[in-house]
N, C-alpha and C positions, 0 to 999 in steps of 0.2 A: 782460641781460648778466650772467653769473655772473663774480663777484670772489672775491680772495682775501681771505683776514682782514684782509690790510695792505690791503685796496681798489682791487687792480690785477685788471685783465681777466683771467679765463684765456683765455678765447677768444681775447686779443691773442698770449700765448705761444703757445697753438696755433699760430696764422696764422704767425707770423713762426716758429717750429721748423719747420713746414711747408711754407713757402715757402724759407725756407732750405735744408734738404735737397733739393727739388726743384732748387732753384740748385744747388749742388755736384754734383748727379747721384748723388746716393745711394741708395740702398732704407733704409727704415725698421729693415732688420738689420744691414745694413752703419754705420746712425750709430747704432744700439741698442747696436753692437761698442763700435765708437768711446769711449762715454759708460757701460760699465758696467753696462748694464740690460739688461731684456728687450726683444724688441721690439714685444711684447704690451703692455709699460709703456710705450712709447714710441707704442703706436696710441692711449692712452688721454690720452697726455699732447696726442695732437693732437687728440684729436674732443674736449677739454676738461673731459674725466673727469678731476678730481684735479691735484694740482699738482706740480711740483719739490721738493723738499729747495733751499735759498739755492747749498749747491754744486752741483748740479747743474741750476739754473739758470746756474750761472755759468759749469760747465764746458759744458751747452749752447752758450750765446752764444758762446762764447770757440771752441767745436770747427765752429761754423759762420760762425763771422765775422761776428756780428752786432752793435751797438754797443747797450748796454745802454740809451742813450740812446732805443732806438727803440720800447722795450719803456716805457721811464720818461714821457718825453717822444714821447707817439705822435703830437700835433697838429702838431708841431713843422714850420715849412715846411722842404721838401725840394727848394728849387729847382737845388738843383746839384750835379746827378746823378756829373758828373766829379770834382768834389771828394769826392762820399762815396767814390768808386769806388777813387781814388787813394788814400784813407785806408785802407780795405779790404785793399786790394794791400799797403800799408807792415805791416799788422799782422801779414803772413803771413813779413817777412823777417828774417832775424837780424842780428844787431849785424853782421857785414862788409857787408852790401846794404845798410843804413841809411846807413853810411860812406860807402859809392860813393855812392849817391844824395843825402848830400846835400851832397858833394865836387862832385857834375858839377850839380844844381840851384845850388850859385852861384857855380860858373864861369858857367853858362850867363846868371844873371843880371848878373853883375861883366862880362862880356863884349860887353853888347846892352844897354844899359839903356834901348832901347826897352820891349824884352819887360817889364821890372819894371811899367810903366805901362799893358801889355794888359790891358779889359775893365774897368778903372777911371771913374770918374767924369770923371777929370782927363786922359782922352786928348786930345792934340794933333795936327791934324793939318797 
């Protein structure tokens, strides 16, 4: 596995730029646009030819939504797909969506305080 100086994977960058893009539905020129590069830089940065610059790692992550956690901490368990999913979704909204959501998440919990106690340890039934 080829690493970087700091001892991180490239082939993890790759994979996860990669599959990022594929998730957003992009072509490699359309997030080459995106991110300021060529898209000839950006085939190289996936087949794991050479690395980012720290900004442009960062403005990668950040332009495809990926949590740098997954790049840092790649073992990490991923058991709960809906939680990251939900996180994903929040990082794409601005301060008035952040508001509403988390105006109507606790009414909804203040309302039902069943709901506060779904999927916990300490359900009652």
């Amino acid at each position: 596995m080829e690493v970087y100086k700091h001892g991180y994977s490239k082939t993890l960058f790759a994979t996860l730029v990669k599959q990022g893009r594929m998730e957003m539905h992009l072509t490699q020129e359309a997030l080459a646009e995106k991110l300021g590069i060529s898209a000839a830089y950006l085939g190289d940065l996936e087949r794991h030819k050479g690395g980012p610059s720290l900004e442009l790692f960062c403005k990668t992550m950040q332009t495809l939504n990926i949590s740098a956690d997954d790049y840092v901490y790649p073992n990490q368990n991923k058991n709960n797909s809906t939680y990251d999913q939900i996180l994903r979704l929040l990082n794409q909204c601005n301060d008035y969506q952040l508001q509403v959501i988390l105006a109507t998440t606790t009414a909804l919990l203040d309302s039902n305080p069943f709901i506060s106690n779904v999927g916990t340890t300490n359900d009652t039934k």
